[in-house]
C-alpha positions as CSV (number, residue, x, y, z in Angstrom):
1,X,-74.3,3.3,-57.2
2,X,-73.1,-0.3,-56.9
3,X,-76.1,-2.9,-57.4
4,X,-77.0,-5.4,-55.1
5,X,-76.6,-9.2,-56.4
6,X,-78.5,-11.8,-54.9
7,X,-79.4,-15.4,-55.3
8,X,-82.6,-17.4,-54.8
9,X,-82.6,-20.5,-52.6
10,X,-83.8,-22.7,-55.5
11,X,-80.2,-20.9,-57.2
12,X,-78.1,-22.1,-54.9
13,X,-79.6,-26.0,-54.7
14,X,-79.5,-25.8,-58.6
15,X,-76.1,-24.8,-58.6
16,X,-74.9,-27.5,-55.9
17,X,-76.7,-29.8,-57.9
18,X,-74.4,-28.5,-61.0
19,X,-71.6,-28.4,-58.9
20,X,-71.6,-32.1,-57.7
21,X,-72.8,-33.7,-61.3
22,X,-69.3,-31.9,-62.3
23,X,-67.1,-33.5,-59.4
24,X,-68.8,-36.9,-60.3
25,X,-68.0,-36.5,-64.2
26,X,-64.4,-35.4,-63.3
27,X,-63.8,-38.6,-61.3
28,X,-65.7,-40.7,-63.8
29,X,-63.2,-39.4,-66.4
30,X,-60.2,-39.8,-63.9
31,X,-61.2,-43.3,-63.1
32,X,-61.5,-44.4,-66.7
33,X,-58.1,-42.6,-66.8
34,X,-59.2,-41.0,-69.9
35,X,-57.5,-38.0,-68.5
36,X,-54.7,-37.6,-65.6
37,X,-55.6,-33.5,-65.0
38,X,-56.7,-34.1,-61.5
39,X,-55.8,-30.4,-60.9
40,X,-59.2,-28.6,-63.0
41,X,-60.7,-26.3,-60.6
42,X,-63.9,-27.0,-60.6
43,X,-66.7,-24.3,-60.4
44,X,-68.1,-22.9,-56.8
45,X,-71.3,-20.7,-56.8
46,X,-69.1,-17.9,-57.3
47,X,-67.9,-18.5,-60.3
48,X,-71.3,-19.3,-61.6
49,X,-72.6,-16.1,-60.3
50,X,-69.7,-14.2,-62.4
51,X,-70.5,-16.1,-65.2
52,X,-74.4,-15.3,-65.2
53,X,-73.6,-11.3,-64.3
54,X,-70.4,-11.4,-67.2
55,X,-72.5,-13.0,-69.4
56,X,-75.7,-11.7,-69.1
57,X,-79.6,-12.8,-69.5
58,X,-80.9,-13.5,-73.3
59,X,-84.3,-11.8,-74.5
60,X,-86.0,-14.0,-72.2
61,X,-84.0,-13.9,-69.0
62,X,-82.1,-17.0,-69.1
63,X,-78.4,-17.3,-68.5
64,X,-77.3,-19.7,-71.0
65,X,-73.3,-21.5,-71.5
66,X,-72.5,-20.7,-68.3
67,X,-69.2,-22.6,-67.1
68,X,-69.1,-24.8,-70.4
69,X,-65.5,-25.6,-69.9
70,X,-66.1,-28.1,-67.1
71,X,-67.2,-31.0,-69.4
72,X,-70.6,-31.3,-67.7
73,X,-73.0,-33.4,-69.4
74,X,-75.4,-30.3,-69.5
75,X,-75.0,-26.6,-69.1
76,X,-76.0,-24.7,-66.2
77,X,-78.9,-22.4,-66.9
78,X,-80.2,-20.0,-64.6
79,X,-82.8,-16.3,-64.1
80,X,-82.1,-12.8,-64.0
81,X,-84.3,-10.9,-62.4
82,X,-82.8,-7.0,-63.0
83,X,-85.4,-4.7,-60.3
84,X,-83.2,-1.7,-60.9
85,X,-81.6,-1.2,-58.2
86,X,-80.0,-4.9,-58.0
87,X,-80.2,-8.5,-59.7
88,X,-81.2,-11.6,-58.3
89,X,-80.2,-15.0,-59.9
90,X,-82.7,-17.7,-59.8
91,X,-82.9,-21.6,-61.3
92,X,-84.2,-22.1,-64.7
């Protein structure tokens, strides 16, 4: 049996908040034209729910280094809640 993933509200406005700090870094590095990669994909709440479920939670449930190859000035951090029959994602 396939478990059920699901995120918290306060999951999804911590990741937007993630999401936009990493378009404004990208354009703060493009404008200083420290780098002419316009092209980096940058992360969707997707790819940050893969990362927390391929990475996993630590001893104390936290999600750490998720999506560290966006140059973000910190790391996204999130919860895993694991009730067994599925796993919800909350903010740190």
């Amino acid at each position: 049996m396939e478990k059920v993933i699901g995120y918290t509200e306060s999951f999804f406005l911590s990741a937007m908040q993630f999401i936009s700090e990493c378009a404004a870094k990208r354009k703060e590095i493009l404008d200083a034209a420290k780098d002419t990669a316009d092209d980096t994909e940058l992360p969707d709440i997707e790819a940050l729910v893969e990362d927390a479920l391929f990475f996993g939670p630590d001893e104390d449930g936290l999600c750490f280094n998720l999506t560290d190859n966006y140059d973000s000035d910190r790391p996204f951090v999130c919860t895993v809640i694991d009730y067994g029959e599925g796993i919800i994602l909350d903010a740190a």
